[in-house]
C-alpha positions in Angstrom: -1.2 7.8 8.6 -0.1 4.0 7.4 -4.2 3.3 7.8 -5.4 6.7 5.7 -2.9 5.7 3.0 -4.1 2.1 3.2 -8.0 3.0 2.9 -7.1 5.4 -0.4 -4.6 2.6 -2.4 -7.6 0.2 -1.6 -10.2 2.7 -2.8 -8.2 3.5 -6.3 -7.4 -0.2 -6.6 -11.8 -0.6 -6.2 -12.6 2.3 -8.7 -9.8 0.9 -11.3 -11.7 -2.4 -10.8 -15.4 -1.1 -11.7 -14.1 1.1 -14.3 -12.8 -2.2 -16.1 -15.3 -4.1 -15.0 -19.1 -2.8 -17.1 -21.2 -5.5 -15.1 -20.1 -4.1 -11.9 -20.2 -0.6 -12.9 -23.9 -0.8 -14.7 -25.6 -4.3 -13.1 -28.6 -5.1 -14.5 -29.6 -3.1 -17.7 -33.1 -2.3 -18.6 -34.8 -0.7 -21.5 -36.4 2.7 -20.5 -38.4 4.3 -23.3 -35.8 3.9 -26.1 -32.6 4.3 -24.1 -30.5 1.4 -23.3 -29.9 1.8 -19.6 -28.1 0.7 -16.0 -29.9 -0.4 -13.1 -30.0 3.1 -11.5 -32.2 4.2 -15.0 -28.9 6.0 -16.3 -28.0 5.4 -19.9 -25.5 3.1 -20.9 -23.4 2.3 -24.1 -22.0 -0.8 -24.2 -19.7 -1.1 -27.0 -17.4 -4.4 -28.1 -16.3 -7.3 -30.4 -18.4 -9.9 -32.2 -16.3 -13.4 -32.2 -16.6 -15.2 -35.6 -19.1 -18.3 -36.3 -18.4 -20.7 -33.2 -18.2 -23.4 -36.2 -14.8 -22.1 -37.9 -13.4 -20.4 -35.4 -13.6 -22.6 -32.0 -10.4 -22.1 -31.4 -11.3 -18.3 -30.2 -13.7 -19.4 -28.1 -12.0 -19.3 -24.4 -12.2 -17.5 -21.2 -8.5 -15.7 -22.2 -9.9 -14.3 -25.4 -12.3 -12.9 -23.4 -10.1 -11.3 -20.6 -7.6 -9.9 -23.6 -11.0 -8.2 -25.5 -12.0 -6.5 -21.5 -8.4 -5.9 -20.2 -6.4 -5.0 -23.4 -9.2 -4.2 -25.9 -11.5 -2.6 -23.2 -14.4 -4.1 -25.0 -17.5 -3.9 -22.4 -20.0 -6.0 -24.5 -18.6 -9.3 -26.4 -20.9 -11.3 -28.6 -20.6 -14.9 -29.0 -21.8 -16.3 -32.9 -23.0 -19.4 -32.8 -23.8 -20.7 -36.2 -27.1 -22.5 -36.5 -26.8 -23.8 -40.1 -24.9 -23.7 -43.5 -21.2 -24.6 -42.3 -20.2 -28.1 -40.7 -20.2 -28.5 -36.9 -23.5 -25.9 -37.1 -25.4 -25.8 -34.0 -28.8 -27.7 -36.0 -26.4 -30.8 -37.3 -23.9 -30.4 -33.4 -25.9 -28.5 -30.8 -23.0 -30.5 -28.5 -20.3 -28.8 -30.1 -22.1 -25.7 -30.3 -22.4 -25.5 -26.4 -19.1 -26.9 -25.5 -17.7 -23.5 -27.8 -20.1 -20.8 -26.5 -20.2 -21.8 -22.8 -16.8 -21.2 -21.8 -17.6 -17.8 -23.6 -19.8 -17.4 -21.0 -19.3 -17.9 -18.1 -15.6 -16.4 -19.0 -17.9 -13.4 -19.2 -19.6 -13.6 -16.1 -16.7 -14.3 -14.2 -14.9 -11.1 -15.7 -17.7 -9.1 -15.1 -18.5 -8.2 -18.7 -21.9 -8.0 -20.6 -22.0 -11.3 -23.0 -24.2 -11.4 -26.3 -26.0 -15.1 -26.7 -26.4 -14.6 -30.6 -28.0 -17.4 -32.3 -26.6 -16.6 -35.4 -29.2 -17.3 -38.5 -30.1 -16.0 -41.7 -33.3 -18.5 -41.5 -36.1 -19.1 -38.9 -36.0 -22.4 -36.6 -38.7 -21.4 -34.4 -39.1 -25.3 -32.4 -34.8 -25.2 -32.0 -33.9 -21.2 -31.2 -37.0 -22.0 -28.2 -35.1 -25.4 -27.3 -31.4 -23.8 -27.2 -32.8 -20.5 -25.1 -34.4 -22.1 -22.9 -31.0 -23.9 -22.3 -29.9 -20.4 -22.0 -32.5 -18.9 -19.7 -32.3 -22.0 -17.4 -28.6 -21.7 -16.6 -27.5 -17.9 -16.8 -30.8 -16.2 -17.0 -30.0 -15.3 -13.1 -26.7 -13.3 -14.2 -27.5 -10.0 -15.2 -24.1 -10.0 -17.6 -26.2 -12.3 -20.3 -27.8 -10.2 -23.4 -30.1 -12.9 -25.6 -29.9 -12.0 -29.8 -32.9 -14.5 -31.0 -32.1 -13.7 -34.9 -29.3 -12.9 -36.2 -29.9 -11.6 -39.6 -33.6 -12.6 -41.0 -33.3 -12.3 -45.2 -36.3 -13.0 -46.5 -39.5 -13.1 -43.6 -41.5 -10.5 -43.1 -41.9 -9.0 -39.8 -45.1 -10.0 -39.4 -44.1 -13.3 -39.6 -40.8 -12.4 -37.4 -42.9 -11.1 -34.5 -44.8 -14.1 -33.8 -41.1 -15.9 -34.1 -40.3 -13.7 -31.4 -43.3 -13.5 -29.0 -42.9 -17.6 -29.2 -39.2 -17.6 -28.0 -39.9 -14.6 -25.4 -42.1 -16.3 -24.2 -40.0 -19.3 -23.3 -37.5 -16.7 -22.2 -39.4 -15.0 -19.3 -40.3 -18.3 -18.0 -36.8 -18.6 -16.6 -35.4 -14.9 -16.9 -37.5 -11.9 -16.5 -35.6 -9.0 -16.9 -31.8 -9.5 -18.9 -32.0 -8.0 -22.2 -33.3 -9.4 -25.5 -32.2 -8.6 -28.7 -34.6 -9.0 -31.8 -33.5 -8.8 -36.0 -35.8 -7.3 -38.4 -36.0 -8.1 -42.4 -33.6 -7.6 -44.8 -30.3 -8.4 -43.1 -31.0 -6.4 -40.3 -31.9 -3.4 -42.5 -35.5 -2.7 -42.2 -35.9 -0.8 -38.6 -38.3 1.1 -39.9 -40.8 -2.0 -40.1 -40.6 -2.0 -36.5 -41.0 1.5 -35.8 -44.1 0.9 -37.8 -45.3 -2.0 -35.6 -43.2 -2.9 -32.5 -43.8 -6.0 -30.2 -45.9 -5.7 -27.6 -46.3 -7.1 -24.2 -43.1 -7.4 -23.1 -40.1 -5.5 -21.5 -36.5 -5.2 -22.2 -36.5 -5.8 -25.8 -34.4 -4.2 -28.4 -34.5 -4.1 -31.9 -30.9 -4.2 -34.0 -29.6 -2.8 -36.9 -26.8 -4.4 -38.8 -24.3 -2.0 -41.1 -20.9 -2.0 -42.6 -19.5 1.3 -43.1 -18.1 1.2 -46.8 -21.9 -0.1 -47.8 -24.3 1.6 -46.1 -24.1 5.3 -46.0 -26.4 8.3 -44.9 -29.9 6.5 -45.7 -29.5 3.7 -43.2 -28.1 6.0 -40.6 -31.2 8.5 -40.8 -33.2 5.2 -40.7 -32.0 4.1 -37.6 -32.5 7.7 -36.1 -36.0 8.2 -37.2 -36.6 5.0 -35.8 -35.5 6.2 -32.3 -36.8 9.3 -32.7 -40.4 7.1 -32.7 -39.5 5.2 -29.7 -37.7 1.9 -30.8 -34.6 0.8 -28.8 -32.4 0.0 -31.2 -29.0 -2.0 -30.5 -26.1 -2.8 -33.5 -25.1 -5.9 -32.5 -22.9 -5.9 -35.7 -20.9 -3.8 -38.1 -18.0 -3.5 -39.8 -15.3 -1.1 -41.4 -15.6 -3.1 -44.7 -18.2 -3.3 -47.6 -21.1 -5.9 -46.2 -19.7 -8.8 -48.0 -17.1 -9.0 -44.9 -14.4 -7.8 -47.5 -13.5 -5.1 -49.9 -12.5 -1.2 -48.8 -12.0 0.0 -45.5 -14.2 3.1 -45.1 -13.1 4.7 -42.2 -14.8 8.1 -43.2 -18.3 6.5 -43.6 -17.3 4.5 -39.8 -16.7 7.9 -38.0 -20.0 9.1 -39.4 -21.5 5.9 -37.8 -19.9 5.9 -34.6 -20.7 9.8 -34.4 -24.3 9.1 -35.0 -24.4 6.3 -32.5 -22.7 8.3 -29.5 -24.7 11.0 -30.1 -27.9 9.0 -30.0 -26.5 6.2 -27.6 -26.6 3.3 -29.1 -24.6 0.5 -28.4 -22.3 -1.1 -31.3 -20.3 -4.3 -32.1 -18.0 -5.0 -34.5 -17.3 -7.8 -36.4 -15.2 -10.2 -36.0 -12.3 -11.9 -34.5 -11.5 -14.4 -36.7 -8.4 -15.0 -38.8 -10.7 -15.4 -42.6 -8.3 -14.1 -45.3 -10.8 -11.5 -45.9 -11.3 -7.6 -44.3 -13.2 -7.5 -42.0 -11.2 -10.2 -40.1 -8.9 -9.1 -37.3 -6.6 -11.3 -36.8 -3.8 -12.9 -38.8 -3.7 -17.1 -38.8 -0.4 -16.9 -37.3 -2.1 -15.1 -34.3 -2.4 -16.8 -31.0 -5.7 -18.6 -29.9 -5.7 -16.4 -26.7 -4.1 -13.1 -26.8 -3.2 -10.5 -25.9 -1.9 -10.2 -29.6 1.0 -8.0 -30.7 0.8 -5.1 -33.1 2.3 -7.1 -36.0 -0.7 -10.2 -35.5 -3.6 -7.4 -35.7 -5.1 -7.1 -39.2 -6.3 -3.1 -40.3 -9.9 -3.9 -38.9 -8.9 -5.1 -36.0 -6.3 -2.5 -35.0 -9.2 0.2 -36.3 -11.7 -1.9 -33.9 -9.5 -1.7 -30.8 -8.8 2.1 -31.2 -12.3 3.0 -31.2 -12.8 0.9 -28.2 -10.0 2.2 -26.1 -11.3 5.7 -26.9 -14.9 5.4 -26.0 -14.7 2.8 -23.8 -13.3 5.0 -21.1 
């Protein structure tokens, strides 16, 4: 009897694990036709936070922030912004820096068994860089299947012609070292213009998908049917940021407009982060300055986005 009741506490204890643990659960994703899926060919939505520019908010990036988002957030996806240009400490003026902030992000990940998003976070193209820094990438954690690579973060003013070859070119250098983890591309305008790449995808490779970028109190009904037509003609589309706020960062709170959203994404299955945990004095911030730089953070430390970003996670995370 002591041994039957033995085996069952050990086999809830291993089911509570994998159900909090997504890498265990899903392993290796793949792209199959336009679905984001596991390694059995089911689909999968991964669903999390966006941490804020590695550059003004280091102090976020540690392996505790990452167990609070899993354990207490239930966040199965967490992206990791590491600013190329524009701010001090960038990744183009301190690529030392820039490494020493995102790797403990990491491998934090790995070790908690939660998908992480390598987002080389640009609004302008560095083609002979973005292929040095992920082939850095590929090289060490290309063998983990918890690693997700974003090449471009938000492209503003190149075409996609021009964003395609961008992307073939770091691919390439990709697949030398990892051939199958997932890689995430931008498209024009901000991350707007999906239906450029319905109209011409890239070819010759695998696992690639294609994100969309929105924030709710901005972009309405046009931009949602525009990511659905685009899955309807095959593209995989992932939204590896959004927000509750207008698309400045700041402004109203639209949570009508964001349960439209999230209802159009879990009904066509795509996988969503928001943005971000940071402590700016600004909306779409989650975090209050007085808030720790590890968690897990009290009710009275979480700012509206945040505490909006958390419930949707606990409930579809589940």
């Amino acid at each position: 009897m002591k041994k039957l009741l033995s085996i069952a506490i050990t086999l809830i204890i291993t089911l509570q694990v994998q159900a909090t643990a997504p890498v265990k659960q899903w392993g290796q994703l793949q792209v199959i036709g336009n679905q984001l899926c596991d390694q059995q060919g089911t689909p999968v939505v991964l669903r999390g936070v966006s941490l804020g520019w590695h550059n003004i908010w280091p102090r976020f990036y540690n392996k505790k922030v990452v167990k609070t988002l899993k354990d207490d957030w239930n966040a199965t996806v967490i992206r990791a912004a590491m600013g190329v240009t524009t701010v001090e400490d960038n990744y183009m003026d301190n690529p030392t820096f820039a490494l020493q902030c995102i790797e403990p992000v990491i491998k934090a990940a790995i070790k908690n068994n939660v998908y992480v998003i390598i987002d080389w976070h640009s609004h302008e193209m560095h083609t002979a860089k973005a292929k040095e820094f992920f082939t850095i990438m590929a090289q060490k954690y290309g063998k983990y299947p918890h690693v997700i690579y974003e090449l471009y973060n938000e492209p503003v003013e190149d075409s996609w012609e021009d964003l395609k070859q961008y992307a073939t070119e770091i691919i390439t250098e990709i697949r030398k070292y990892d051939p199958d983890n997932i890689i995430l591309m931008g498209c024009p305008h901000w991350d707007q213009d999906i239906h450029l790449v319905a109209e011409s995808p890239i070819k010759g490779f695998s696992n690639i998908m294609y994100t969309l970028h929105f924030y709710a109190s901005t972009h309405k009904e046009y931009l949602r049917d525009r990511m659905e037509a685009a899955i309807k003609q095959g593209i995989p589309v992932f939204v590896s940021e959004s927000g509750v706020t207008e698309a400045s960062g700041n402004g109203k709170i639209d949570e009508e407009s964001q349960q439209l959203w999230l209802d159009r994404m879990e009904k066509l299955k795509v996988s969503w982060v928001c943005w971000s945990l940071s402590d700016k004095d600004e909306s779409c911030s989650m975090l209050l300055p007085r808030a720790t730089s590890t968690g897990p953070w009290p009710e009275d430390v979480i700012k509206r986005s945040g505490k909006l970003t958390r419930s949707y996670l606990r409930k579809y995370n589940r």
